[in-house]
C-alpha positions in Angstrom: -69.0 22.9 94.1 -67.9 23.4 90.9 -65.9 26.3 89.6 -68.1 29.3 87.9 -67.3 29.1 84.5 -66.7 25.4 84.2 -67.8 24.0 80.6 -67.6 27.5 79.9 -66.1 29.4 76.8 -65.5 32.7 76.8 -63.7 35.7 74.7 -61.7 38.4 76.1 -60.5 41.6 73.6 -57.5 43.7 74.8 -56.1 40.3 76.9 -52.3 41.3 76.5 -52.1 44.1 79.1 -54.1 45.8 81.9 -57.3 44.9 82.7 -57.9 42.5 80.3 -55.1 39.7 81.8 -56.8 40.1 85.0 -60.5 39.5 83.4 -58.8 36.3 81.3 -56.4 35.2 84.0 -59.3 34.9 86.4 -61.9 33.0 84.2 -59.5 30.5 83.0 -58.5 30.3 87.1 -62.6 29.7 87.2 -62.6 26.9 85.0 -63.3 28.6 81.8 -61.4 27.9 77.8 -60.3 31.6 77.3 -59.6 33.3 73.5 -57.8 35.7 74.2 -57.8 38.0 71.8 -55.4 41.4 70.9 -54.7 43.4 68.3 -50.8 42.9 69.8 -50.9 39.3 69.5 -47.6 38.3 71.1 -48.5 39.9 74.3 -52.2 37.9 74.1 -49.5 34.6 73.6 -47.3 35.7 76.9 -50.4 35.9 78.8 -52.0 32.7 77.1 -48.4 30.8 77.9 -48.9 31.6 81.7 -52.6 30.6 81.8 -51.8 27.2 80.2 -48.8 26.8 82.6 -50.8 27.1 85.8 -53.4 24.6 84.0 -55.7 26.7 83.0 -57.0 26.3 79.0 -56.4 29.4 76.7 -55.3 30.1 73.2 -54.2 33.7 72.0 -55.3 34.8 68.3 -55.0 38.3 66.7 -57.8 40.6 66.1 -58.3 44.3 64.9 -61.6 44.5 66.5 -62.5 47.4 63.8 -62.1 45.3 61.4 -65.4 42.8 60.7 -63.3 40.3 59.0 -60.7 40.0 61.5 -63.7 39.6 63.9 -65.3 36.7 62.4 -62.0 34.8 62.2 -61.9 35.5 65.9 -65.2 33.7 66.7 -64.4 30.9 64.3 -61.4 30.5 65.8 -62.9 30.3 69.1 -65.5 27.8 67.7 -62.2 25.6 66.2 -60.5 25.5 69.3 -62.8 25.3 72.2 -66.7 25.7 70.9 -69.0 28.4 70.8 -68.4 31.1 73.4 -70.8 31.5 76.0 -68.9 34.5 77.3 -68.4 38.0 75.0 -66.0 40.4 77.2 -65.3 43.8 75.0 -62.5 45.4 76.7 -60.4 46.0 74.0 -60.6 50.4 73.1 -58.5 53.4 72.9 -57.9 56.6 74.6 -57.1 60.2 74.8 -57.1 63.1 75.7 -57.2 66.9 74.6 -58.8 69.9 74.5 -62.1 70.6 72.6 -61.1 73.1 70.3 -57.8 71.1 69.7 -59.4 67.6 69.2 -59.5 67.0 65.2 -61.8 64.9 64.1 -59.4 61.8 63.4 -59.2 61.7 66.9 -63.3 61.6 67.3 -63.8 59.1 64.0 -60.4 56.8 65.8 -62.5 56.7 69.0 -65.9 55.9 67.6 -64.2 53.5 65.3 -62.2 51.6 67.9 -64.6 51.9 71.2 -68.1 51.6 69.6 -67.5 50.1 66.0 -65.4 47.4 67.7 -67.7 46.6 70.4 -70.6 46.6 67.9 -68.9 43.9 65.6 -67.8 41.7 68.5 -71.1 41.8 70.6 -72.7 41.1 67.1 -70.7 38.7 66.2 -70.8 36.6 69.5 -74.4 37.0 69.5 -75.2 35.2 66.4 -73.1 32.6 68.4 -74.8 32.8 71.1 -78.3 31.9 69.8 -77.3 28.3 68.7 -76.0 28.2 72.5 -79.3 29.1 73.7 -77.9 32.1 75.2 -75.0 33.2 76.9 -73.5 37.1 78.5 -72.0 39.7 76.8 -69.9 42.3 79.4 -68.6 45.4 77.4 -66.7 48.4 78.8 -67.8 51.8 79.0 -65.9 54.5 81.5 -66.6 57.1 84.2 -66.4 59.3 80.8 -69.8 57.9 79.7 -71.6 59.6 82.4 -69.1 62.9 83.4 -67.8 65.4 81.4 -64.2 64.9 82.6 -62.2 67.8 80.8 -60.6 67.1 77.2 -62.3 64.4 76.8 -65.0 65.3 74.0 -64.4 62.3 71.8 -63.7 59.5 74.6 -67.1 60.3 76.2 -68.8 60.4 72.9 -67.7 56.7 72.2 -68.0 55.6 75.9 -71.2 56.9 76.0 -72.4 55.2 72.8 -71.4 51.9 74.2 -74.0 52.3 77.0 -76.8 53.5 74.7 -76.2 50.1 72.6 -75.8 48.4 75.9 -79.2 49.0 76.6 -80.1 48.3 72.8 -78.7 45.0 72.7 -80.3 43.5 75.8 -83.2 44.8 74.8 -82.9 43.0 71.8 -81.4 40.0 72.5 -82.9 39.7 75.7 -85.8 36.9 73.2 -83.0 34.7 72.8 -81.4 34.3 76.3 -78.4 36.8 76.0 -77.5 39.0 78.6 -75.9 42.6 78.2 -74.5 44.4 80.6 -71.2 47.2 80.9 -68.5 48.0 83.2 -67.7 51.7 83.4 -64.2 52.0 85.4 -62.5 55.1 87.4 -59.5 55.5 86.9 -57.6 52.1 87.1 -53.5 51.5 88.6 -52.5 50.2 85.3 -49.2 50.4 83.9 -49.9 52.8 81.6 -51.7 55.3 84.2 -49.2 54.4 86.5 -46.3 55.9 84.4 -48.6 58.8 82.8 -50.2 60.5 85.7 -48.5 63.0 87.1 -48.2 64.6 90.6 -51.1 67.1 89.7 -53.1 64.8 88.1 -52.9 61.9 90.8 -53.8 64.4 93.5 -57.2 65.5 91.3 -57.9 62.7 91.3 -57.5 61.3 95.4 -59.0 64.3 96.1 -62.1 63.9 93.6 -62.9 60.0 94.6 -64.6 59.2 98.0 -62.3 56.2 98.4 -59.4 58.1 98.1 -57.7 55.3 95.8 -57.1 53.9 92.1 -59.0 50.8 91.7 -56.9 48.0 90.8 -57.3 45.6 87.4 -58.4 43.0 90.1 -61.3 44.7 91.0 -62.3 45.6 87.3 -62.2 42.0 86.5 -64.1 41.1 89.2 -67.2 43.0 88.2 -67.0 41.4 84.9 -67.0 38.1 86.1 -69.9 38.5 88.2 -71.8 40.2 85.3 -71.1 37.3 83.4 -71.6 34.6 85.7 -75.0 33.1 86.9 -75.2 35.0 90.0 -76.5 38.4 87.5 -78.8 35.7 85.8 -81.7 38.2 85.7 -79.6 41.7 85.7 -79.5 42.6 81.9 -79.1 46.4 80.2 -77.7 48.1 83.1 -74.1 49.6 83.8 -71.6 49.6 86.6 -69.6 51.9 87.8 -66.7 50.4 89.6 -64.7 53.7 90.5 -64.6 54.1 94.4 -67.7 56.7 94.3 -66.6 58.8 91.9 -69.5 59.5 89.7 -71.8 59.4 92.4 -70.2 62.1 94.6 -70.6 66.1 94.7 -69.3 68.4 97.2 -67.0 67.0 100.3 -65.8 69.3 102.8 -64.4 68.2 106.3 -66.2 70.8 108.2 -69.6 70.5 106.8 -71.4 73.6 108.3 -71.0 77.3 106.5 -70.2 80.2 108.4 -74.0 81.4 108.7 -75.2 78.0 109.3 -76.5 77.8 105.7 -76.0 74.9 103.0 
């Protein structure tokens, strides 16, 4: 059987750290030519250097993903190297957090420009690809933040939220010409960066607050990508995933589940 993504091409924004290594690590593990693409392009070439070393087939390239022109050299480059992408993943974004009544609005126009402005010019860009493919999947990431207010987060949600509106939009839309979209929304994630800004209070808010009791690992973020991408979510388009151990589905947990008076 052959791999997933053989013959495949794909794009992966934000490849030099976190979640997006795993997500380009494992399609080019699945038989898929990998872009991928940062705005720190040495750390895309690091990651691109040990994809190519275990035999996979990768090139890194530089891209401001808020910027359209940058983004159109991305998807030429791609074209140049290894063909039209079949594959759009939008991980690339930013994040913050502060108070409402301390957040000024640089920090809401950086977030809308980065998380939704990017997203926009890649999935549209890719698209217009696309449709000389025939079709193809476009996977962009939202977070828990798009569907919970989570505290101090006013202009993260905004953005997260507004990539699964267009989400929806875009499948709708491109749904004529064979193109698939679809949006992970990640918990909170054991990245490096989490891993060294959590503290003790803020770890323990959050085991307490997720029914698996756990971070989810990059791993497991790339994994639902992959299957959003891949022919087994052939007729699963518009829709978003939360892959946060139950955390946005979950209200009240108590171990002793019965009030004093026997009420709820």
């Amino acid at each position: 059987m052959p791999p997933r993504f053989a013959n495949k091409v794909a794009i992966v924004t934000g490849a030099g750290n976190g979640i997006g290594v795993c997500i380009a690590t494992r399609l080019a593990a699945e038989g898929a030519a990998v872009v991928l693409a940062d705005k720190e392009e040495d750390a895309a070439k690091r990651v691109c250097a040990d994809i190519v070393a275990n035999g996979g087939k990768a090139a890194a390239c530089g891209v401001d993903i808020r910027v359209p022109d940058m983004v159109d050299n991305m998807i030429a480059f791609t074209r140049e190297r290894f063909g039209p992408a079949h594959i759009m993943m939008n991980n690339a974004g930013s994040g913050g957090q502060k108070h409402f009544l301390e957040t000024p609005l640089e920090t809401l126009h950086e977030m809308l420009q980065t998380n939704v402005v990017g997203t926009f010019l890649c999935a549209q860009a890719a698209a217009r690809a696309m449709v000389t493919l025939g079709g193809g999947a476009i996977v962009n990431f939202s977070s828990h933040s798009g569907f919970l207010g989570s505290s101090g987060r006013a202009a993260y949600a905004a953005s997260k939220a507004g990539i699964i509106g267009m989400t929806r939009v875009m499948a709708v839309d491109l749904a004529q010409h064979n193109i698939r979209v679809n949006t992970v929304a990640p918990g909170t994630v054991a990245t490096e960066r989490i891993k060294r800004s959590h503290n003790d209070e803020r770890r323990d808010a959050w085991l307490r607050a997720i029914p698996m009791a756990r971070y989810g690992e990059p791993h497991e973020m790339a994994a639902a990508a992959l299957f959003l991408a891949s022919d087994d979510a052939s007729y699963i388009t518009g829709q978003t995933l939360a892959v946060d151990g139950g955390f946005t589905i979950a209200g009240l947990r108590v171990k002793n589940l019965a009030a004093k008076d026997g009420s709820y």
